[in-house]
C-alpha positions as a Markdown table, in Angstrom:
| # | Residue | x | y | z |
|---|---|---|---|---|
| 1 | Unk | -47.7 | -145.8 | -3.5 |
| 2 | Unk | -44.4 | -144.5 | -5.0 |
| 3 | Unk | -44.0 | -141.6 | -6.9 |
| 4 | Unk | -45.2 | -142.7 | -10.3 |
| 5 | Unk | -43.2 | -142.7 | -13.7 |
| 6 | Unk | -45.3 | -139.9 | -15.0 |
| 7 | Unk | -44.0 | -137.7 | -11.8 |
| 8 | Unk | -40.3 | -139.3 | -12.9 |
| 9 | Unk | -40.9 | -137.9 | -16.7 |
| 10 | Unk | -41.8 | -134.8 | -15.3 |
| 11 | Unk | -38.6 | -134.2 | -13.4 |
| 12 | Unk | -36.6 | -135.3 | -15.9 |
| 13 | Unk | -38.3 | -132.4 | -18.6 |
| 14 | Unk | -37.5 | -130.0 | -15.8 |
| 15 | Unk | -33.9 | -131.2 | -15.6 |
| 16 | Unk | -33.9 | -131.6 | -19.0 |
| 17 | Unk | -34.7 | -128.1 | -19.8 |
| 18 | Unk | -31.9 | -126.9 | -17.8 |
| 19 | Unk | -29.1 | -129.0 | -19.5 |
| 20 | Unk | -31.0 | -128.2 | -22.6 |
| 21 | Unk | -30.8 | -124.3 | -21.7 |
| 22 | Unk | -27.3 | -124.6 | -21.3 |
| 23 | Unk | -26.1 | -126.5 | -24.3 |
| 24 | Unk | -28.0 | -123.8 | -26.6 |
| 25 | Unk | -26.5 | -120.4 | -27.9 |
| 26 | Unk | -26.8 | -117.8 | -25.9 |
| 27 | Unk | -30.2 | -116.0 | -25.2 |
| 28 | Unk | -30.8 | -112.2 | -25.1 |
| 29 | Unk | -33.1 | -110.1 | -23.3 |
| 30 | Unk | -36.2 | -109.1 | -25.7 |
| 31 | Unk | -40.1 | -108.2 | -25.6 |
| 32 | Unk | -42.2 | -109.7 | -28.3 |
| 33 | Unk | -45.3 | -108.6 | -28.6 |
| 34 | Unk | -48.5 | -110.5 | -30.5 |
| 35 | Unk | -50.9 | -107.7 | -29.6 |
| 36 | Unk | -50.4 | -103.7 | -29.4 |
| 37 | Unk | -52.1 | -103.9 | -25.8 |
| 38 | Unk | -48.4 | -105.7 | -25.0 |
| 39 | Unk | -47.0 | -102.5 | -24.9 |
| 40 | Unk | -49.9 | -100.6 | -22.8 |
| 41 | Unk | -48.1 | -102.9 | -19.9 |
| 42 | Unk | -44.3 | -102.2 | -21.1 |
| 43 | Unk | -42.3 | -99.8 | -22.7 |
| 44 | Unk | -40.1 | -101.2 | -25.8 |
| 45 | Unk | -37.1 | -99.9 | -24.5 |
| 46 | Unk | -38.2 | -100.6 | -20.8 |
| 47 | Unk | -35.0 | -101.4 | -18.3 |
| 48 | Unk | -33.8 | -104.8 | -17.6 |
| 49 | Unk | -31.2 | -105.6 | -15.5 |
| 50 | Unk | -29.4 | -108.6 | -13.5 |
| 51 | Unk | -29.7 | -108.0 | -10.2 |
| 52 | Unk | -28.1 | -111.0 | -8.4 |
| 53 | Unk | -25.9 | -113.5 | -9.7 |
| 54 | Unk | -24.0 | -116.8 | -8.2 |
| 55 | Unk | -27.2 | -118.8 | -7.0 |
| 56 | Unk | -27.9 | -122.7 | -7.5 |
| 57 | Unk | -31.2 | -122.5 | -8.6 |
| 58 | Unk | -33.3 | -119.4 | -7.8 |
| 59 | Unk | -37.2 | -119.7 | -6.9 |
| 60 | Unk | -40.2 | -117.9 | -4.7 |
| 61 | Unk | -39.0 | -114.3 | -4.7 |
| 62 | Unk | -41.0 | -112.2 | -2.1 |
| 63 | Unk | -40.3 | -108.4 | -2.4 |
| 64 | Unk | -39.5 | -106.4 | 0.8 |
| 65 | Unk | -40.3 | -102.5 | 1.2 |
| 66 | Unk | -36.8 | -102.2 | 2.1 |
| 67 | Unk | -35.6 | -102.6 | -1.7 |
| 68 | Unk | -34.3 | -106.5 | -0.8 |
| 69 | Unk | -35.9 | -109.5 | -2.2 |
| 70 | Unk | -36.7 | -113.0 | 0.1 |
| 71 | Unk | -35.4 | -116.1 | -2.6 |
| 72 | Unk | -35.0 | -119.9 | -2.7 |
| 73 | Unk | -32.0 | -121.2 | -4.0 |
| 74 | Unk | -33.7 | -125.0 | -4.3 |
| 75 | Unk | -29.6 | -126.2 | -5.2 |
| 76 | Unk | -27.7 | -124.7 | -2.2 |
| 77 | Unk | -30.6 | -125.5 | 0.0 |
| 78 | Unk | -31.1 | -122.2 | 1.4 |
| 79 | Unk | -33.6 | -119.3 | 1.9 |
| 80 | Unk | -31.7 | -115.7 | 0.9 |
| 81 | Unk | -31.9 | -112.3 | 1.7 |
| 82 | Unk | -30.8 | -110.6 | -2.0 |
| 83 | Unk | -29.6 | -106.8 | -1.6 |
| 84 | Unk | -30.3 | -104.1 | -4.7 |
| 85 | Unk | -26.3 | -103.6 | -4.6 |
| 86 | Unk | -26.5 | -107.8 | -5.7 |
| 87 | Unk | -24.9 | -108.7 | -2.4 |
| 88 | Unk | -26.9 | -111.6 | -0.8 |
| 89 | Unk | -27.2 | -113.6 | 2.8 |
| 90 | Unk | -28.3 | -116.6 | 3.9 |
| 91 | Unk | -31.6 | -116.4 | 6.0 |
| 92 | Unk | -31.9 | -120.4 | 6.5 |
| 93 | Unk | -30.2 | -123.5 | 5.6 |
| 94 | Unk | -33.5 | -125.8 | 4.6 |
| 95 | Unk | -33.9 | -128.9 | 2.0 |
| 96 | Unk | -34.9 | -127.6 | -1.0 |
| 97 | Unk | -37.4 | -124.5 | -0.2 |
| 98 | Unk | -39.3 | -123.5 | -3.2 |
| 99 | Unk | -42.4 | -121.0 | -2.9 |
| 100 | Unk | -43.0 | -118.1 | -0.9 |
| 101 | Unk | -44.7 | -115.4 | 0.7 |
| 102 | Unk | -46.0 | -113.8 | 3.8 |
| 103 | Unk | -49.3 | -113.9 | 5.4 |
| 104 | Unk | -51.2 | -111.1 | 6.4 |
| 105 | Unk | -49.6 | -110.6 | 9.8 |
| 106 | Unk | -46.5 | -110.2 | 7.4 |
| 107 | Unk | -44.7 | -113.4 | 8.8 |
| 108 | Unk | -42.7 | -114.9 | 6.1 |
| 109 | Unk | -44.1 | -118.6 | 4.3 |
| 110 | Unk | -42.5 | -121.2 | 2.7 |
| 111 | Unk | -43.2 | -124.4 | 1.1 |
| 112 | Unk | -40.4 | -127.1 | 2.2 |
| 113 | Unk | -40.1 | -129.8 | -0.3 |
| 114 | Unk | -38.3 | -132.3 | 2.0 |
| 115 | Unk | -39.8 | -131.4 | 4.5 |
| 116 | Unk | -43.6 | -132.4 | 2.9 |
| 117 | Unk | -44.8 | -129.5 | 4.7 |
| 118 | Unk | -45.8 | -125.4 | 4.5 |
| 119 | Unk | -43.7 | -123.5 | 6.9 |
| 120 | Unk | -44.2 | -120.5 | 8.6 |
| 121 | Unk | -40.7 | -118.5 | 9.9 |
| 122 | Unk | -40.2 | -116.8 | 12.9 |
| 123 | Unk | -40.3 | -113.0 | 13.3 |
| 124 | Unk | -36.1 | -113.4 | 13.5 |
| 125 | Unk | -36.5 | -115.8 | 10.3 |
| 126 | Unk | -33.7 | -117.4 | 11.3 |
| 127 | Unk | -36.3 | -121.0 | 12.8 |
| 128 | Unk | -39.5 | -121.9 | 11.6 |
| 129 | Unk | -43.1 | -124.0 | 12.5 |
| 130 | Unk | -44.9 | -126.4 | 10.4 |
| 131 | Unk | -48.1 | -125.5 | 10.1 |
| 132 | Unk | -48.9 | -127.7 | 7.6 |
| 133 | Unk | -47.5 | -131.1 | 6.5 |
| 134 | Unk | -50.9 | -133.8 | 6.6 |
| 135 | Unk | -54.0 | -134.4 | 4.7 |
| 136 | Unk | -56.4 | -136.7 | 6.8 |
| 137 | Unk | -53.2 | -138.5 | 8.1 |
| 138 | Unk | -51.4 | -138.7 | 5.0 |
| 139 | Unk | -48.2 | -136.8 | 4.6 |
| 140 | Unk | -48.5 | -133.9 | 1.8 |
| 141 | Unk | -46.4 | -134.8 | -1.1 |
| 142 | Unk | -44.0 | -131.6 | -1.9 |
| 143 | Unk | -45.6 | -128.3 | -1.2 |
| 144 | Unk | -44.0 | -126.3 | -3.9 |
| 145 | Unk | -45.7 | -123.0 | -4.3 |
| 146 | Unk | -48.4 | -120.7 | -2.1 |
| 147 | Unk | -49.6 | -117.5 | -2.1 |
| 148 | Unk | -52.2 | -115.5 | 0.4 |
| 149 | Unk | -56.1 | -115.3 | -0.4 |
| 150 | Unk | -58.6 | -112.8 | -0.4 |
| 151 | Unk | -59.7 | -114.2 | 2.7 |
| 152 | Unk | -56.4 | -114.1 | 4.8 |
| 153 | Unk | -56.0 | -117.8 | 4.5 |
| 154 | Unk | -52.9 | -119.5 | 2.9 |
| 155 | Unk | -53.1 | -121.6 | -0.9 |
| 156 | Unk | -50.8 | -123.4 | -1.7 |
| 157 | Unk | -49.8 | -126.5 | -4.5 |
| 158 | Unk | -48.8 | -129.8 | -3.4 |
| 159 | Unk | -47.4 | -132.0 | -6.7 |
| 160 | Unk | -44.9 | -134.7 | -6.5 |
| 161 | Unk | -42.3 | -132.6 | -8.4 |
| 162 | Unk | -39.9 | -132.7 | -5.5 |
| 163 | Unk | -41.0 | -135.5 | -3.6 |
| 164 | Unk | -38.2 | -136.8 | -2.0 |
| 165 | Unk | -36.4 | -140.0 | -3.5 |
| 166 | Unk | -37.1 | -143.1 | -1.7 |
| 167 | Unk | -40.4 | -141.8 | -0.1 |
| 168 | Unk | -43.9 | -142.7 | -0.9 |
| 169 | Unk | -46.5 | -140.9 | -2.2 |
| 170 | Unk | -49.0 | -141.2 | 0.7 |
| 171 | Unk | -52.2 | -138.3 | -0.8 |
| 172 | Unk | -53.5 | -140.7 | -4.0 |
| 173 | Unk | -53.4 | -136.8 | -6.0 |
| 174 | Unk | -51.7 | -133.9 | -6.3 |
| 175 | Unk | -53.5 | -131.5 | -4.7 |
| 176 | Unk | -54.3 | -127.5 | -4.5 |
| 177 | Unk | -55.4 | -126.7 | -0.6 |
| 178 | Unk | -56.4 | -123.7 | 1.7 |
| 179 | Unk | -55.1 | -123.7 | 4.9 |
| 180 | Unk | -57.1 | -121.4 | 7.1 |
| 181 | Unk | -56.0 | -118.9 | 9.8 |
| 182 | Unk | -57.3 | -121.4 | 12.7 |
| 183 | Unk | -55.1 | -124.1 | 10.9 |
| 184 | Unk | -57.9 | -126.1 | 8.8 |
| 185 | Unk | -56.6 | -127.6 | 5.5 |
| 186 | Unk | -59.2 | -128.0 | 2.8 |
| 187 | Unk | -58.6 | -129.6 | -0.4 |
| 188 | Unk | -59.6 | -128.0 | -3.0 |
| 189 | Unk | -58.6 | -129.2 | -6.3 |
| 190 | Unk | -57.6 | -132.9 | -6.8 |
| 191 | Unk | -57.8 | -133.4 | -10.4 |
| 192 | Unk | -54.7 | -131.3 | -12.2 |
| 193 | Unk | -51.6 | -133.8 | -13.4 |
| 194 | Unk | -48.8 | -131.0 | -11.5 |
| 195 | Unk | -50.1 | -128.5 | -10.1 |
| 196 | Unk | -47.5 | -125.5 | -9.6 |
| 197 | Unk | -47.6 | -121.9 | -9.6 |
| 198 | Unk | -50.9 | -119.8 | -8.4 |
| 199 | Unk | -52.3 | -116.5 | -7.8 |
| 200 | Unk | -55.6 | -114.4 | -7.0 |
| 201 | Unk | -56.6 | -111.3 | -9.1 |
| 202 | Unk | -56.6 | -108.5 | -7.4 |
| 203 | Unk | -60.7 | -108.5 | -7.5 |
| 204 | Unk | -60.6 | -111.9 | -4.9 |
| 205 | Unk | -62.8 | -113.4 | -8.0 |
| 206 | Unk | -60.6 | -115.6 | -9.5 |
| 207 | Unk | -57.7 | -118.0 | -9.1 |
| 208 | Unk | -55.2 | -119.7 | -11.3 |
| 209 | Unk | -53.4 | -122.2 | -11.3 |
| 210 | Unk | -50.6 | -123.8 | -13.6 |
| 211 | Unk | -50.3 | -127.5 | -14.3 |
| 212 | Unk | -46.9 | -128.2 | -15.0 |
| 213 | Unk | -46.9 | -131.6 | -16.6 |
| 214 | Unk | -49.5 | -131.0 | -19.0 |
| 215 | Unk | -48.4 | -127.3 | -20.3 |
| 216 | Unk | -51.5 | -124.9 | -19.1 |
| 217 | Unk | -53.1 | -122.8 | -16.8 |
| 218 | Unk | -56.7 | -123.3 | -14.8 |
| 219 | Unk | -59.0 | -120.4 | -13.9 |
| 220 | Unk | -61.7 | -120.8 | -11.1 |
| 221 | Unk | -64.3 | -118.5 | -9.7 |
| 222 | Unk | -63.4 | -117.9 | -6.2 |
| 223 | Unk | -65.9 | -117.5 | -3.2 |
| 224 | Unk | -66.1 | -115.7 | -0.1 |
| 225 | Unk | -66.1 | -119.0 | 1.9 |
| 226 | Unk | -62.9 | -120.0 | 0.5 |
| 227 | Unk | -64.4 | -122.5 | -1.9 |
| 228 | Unk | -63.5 | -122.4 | -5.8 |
| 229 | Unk | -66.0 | -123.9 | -8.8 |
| 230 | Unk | -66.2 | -123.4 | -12.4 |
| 231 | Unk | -62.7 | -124.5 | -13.5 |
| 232 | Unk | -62.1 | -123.4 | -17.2 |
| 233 | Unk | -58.7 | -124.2 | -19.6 |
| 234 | Unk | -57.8 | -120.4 | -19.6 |
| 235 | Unk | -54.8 | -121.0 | -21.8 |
| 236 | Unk | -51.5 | -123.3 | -23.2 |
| 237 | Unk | -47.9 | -122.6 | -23.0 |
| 238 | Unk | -46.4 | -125.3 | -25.0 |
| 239 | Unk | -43.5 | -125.0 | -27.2 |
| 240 | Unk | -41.0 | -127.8 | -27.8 |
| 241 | Unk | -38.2 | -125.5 | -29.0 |
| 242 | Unk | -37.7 | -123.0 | -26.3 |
| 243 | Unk | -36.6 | -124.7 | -22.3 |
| 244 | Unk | -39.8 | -123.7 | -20.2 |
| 245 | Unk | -42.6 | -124.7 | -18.7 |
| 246 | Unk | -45.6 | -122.9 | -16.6 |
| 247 | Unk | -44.4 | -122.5 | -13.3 |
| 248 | Unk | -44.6 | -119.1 | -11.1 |
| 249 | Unk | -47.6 | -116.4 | -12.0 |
| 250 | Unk | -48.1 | -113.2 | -10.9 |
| 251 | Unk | -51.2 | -110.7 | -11.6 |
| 252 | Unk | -51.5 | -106.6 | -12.6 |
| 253 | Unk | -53.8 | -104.5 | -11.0 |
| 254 | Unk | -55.8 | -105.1 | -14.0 |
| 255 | Unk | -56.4 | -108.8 | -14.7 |
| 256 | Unk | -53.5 | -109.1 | -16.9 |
| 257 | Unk | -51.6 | -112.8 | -15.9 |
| 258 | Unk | -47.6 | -113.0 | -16.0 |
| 259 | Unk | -47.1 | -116.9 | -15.9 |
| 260 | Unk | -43.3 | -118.6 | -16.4 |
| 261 | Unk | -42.9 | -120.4 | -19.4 |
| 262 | Unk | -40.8 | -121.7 | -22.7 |
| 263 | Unk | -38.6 | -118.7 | -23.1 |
| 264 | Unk | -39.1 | -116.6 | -20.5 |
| 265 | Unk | -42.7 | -115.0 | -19.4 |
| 266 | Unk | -45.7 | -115.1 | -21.4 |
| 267 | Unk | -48.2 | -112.3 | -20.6 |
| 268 | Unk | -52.1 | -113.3 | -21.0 |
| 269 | Unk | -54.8 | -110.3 | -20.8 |
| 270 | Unk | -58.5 | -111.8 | -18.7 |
| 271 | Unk | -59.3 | -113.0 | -21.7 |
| 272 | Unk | -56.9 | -115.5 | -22.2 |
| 273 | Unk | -55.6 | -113.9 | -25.6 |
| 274 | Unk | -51.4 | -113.7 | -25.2 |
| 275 | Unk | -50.3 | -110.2 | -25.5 |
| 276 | Unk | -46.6 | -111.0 | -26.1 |
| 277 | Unk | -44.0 | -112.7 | -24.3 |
| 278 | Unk | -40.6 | -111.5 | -22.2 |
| 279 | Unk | -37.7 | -113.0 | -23.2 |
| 280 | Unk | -35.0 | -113.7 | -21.0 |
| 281 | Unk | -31.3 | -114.8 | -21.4 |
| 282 | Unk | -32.2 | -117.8 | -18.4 |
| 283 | Unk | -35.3 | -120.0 | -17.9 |
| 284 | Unk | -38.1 | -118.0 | -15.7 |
| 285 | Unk | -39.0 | -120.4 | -12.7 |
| 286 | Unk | -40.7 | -117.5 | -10.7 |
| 287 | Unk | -41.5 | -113.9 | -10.4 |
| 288 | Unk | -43.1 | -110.8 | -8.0 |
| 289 | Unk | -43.7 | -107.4 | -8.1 |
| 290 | Unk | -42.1 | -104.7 | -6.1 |
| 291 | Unk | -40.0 | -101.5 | -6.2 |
| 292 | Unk | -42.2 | -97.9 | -6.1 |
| 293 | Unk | -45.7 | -98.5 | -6.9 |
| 294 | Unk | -45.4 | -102.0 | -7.5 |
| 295 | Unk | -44.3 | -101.5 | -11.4 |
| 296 | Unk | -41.0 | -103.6 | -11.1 |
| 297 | Unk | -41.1 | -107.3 | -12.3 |
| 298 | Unk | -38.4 | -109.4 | -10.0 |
| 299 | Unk | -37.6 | -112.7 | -11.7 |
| 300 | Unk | -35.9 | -116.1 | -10.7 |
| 301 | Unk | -33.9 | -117.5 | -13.1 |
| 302 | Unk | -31.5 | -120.4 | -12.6 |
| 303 | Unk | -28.4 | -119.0 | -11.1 |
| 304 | Unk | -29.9 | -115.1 | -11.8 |
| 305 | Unk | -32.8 | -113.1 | -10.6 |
| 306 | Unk | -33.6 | -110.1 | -13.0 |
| 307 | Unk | -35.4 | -106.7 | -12.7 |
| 308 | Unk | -37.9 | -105.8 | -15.3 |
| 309 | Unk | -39.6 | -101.7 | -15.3 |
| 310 | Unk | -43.0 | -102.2 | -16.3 |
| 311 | Unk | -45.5 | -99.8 | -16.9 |
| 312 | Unk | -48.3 | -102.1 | -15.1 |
| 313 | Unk | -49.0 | -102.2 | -11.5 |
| 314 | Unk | -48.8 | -105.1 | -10.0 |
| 315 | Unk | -50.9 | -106.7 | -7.5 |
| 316 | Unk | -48.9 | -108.4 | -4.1 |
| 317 | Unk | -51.3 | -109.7 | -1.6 |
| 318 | Unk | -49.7 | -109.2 | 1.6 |
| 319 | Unk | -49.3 | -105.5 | 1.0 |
| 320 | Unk | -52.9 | -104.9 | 0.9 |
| 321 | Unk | -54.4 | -103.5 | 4.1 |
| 322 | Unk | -54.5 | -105.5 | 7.1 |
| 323 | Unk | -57.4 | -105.5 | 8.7 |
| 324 | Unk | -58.3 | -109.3 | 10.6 |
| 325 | Unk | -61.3 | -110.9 | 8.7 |
């Protein structure tokens, strides 16, 4: 079937939001908090900066040891190397990239919207393998973001977001799957409107997941087969003032969730209470940790990525110790 008009509405709020983003006054950088723990995780005058500048649309930021950050630019069609001095490069031309990171041989992954398939780059990064791009025969729809389990294997969210226009939905869902190191794709979720961003805690016991379309986040228990169960509405991000929507999320060392929404970041302790929210002066699509000890926030925005000093330590699967499992 073709991608239905729900899908449609959905791309039209993100597009919307953008051309809503720009008709509005200007936004400033700020930290609002709605509980004192907010600032146990950042200082009030903590240091913000713009970083790069002069992208299309920025998206999957992967942090390098080396200071440089991995982006998408989804407009320009292009996978970039971006510099701390702001200069940038162009890795590899490629429709519409959107999510990324690397596995745990530290080879570099990306979902490839027109492609319909997860990607995996070579050690040059300059060609890549599909090692993903069928469910059961069926063509996956857009891959759109992944991140690396507890387990070594690759998760990753397949909506119709991106799906490209003209081409049929083939998969009757939108599904979250685990692709495992001998190249086995389960599906493990089938039931979320638009699934988007995800991420482990840095425990292995849980996984979230963001639903786009309808506004929220999922939590599941995660178990040592790969498997997930138990999925629980942890929390809402819906606000029909400020352009946003839950996309990207990213996890502390302590079970604290950073998820991309209406204004910028909204910050959510294990509980699911909001501790406060980062405000930014461009819609948040994505975000990573990186810089010494982990304690820098990197954010795509639009034609920006930002740098945020926290005072939290982040948790980055793929720089966790390496041993085969």
């Amino acid at each position: 079937m073709i991608v239905d008009s729900i899908a449609y509405a959905v791309i039209s709020l993100l597009l919307a939001t953008v051309t809503l983003h720009a008709q509005q006054p200007k936004r400033e950088f700020s930290l609002q908090a709605d509980s004192s723990q907010f600032w146990n995780l950042v200082a009030k005058d903590a240091e913000f900066k713009t970083i790069g500048s002069g992208f299309g649309f920025t998206e999957g930021p992967v942090w390098e040891t080396a200071g440089s950050v991995i982006v998408s630019d989804e407009e320009k069609n292009e996978l970039c190397r971006l510099f701390p001095d702001g200069r940038h490069e162009t890795l590899l031309k490629l429709g519409d990239p959107d999510g990324n990171t690397r596995d745990w041989r530290q080879q570099l992954i990306v979902t490839a919207s027109v492609l319909r398939a997860l990607i995996r780059l070579a050690p040059d990064e300059r060609s890549y393998t599909v090692i993903a791009d069928r469910y059961h025969g069926m063509r996956l729809n857009s891959p759109n973001d992944v991140t690396l389990g507890p387990d070594h294997a690759l998760y990753f969210t397949d909506p119709t977001l991106d799906l490209v226009k003209g081409e049929k939905q083939e998969t009757p869902f939108k599904g979250v799957y685990r692709l495992s190191q001998d190249g086995k794709l389960t599906l493990l979720i089938d039931n979320l409107a638009q699934p988007n961003g995800l991420a482990f805690s840095s425990d292995g016991r849980n996984f979230y997941v963001s639903d786009t379309e309808r506004r929220n986040i999922w939590r599941y228990k995660f178990h040592a087969d790969g498997t997930v169960s138990d999925g629980i509405l942890f929390a809402e991000e819906k606000n029909d003032e400020t352009p946003g929507v839950p996309d990207g999320m990213k996890l502390d060392r302590k079970g604290n969730l950073y998820v991309t929404g209406p204004g910028g970041i909204w910050v959510w302790n294990s509980a699911g209470q909001r501790l406060g929210r980062i405000l930014l002066p461009s819609t948040a699509a994505n975000l990573t940790w990186g810089g010494p000890g982990r304690s820098t926030l990197w954010i795509t925005a639009g034609h920006y990525v930002y740098t945020l000093k926290m005072k939290a330590i982040g948790y980055l699967p793929y720089t966790e110790p390496k041993e085969a499992k």
